[in-house]
N, C-alpha and C positions, 0 to 999 in steps of 0.2 A: 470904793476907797483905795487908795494908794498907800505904800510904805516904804522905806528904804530899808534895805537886807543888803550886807555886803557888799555894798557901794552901786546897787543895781535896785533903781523903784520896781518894786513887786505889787501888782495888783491883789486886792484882797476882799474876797466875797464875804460878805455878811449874812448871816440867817440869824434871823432872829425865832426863840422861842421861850417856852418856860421855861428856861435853864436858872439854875443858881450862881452858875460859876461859868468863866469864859474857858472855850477850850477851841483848842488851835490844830489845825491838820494841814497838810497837802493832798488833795483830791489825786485824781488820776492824768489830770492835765498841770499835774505840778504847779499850779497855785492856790495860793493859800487862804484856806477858808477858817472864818472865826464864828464862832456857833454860841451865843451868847442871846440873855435875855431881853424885854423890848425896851427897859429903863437903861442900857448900856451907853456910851456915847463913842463914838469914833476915839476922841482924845484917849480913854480910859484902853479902848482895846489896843493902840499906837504904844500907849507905855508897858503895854503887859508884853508886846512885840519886844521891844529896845530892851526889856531884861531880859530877855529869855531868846536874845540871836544865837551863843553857844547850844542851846538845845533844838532851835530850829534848824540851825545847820543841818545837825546829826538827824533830825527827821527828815531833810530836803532829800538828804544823799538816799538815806534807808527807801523815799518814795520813789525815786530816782531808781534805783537798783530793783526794784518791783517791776517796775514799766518798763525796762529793760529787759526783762525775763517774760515778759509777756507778751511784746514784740519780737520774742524768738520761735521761730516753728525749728521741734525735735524731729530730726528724720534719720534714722538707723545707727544712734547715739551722736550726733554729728546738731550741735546748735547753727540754726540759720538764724540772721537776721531778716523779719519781713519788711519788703519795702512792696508798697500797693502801689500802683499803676495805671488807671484805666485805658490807657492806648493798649496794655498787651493785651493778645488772645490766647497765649499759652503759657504756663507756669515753666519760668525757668529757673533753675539751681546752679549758681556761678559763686564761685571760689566761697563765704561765707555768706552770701547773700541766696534767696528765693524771692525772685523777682513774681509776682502776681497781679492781676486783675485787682479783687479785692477781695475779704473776708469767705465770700460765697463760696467761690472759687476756688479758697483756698483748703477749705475745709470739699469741695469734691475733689480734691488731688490726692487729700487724706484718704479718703473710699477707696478711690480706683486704687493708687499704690498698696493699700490694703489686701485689698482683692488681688491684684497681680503680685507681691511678693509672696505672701502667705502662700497663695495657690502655686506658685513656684517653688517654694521651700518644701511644700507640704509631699509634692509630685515627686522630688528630687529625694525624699528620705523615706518615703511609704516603701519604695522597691526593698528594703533593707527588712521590714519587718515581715514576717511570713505566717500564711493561716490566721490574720484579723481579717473580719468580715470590709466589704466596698460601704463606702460610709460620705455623709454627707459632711459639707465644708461648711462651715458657717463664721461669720465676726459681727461680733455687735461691744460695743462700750461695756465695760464690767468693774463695778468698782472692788471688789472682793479676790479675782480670781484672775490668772491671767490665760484660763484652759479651761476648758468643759471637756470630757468625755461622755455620754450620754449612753450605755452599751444597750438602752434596751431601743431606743428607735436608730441606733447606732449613726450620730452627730459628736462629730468633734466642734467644739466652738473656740474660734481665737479671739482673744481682746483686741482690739483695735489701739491700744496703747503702745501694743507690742511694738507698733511704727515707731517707736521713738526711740525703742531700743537698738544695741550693738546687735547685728543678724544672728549670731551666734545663741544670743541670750534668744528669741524668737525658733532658732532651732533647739534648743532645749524643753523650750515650752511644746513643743512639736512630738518632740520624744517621748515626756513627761507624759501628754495627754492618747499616745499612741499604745505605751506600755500598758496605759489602764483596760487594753482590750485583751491582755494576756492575767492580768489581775486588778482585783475592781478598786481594793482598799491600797492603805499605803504599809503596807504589812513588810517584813523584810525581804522578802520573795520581788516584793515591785521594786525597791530600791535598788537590786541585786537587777534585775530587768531595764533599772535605767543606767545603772554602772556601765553595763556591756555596750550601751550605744553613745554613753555621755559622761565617760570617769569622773568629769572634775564641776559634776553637777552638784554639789555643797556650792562649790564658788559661784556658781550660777544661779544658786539659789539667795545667797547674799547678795549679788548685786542688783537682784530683781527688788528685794527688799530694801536697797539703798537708794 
């Protein structure tokens, strides 16, 4: 079925089920679906459209602005737009775009830069702490935490979110989970432990939670 929306025919998916009532969305591919019962008739869902363009606007844009954010890859607080490509064989980053292959792809750039900044950051700040034990590196997805410190098989683990963050916020995470080898708990002794390598770690700690 078809419909006019602001001066432009919009295509419009019907599913029909046991519904009561007709209700109206934008999917992900921003057109517009009406989810309505099996007695409903095109005529009936066309005029519940025609009243209600002021509201579907304001849902077009809202789905609009979703999809927009979901075609962005976060890399070291810096928003990329992804644009896929299968001609390329390697992920490029230019001016606000990250050029890629596809999905796959993109999500192994996410690993490796993973693995190679963390292990860079982690090498460039360990000199600084003195008398913690040699300890293993690890990153996996953490929806809770953005650091492990583990002092009895002694693993520090980093989120793998932390990629999305400013590097700064990723070295504090670093700090935070290095200090816990000199104290285990978050006692004022550890806070006083992370001052000395990371003063304005409150503000870092807000923007990790923003």
């Amino acid at each position: 079925m078809q419909t006019e929306l602001w001066g432009e025919i919009v295509d419009v998916i019907i599913i029909r089920k046991k519904n009561k009532n007709i209700y109206l969305r934008f999917n992900e591919d921003l057109k517009l679906v009406a989810t309505c019962n099996y007695f409903v008739t095109e005529k009936e869902i066309k005029k519940l459209i025609a009243n209600n363009k002021n509201k579907l606007e304001k849902m077009y844009i809202s789905a609009k602005e979703k999809q927009e954010i979901s075609h962005q890859f976060f890399y070291l607080g810096k928003p990329y737009t992804i644009v896929y490509d299968e001609s390329l064989s390697k992920v490029e980053l230019t001016n606000d775009l990250i050029l890629v292959k596809n999905a796959l792809e993109l999500e192994k750039f996410a690993k490796k830069e993973c693995i190679r900044i963390f292990t860079q950051e982690v090498e460039r700040i360990k000199p600084y702490f003195k008398n913690i034990p040699e300890f293993t590196l690890k990153f996996r997805n953490m929806k809770t935490r953005w650091g492990v410190c583990n002092r009895k098989n002694n693993t520090v683990t980093l989120n793998t979110e932390l990629l999305k963050k400013d590097i700064d916020l990723l070295d504090y995470v670093i700090i935070h989970e290095l200090c816990h080898f000199y104290e285990a708990n978050h006692s004022s002794r550890f806070w006083e432990k992370v001052a000395n390598y990371y003063p304005n770690y409150k503000e870092a700690r807000k923007r990790l939670r923003g």
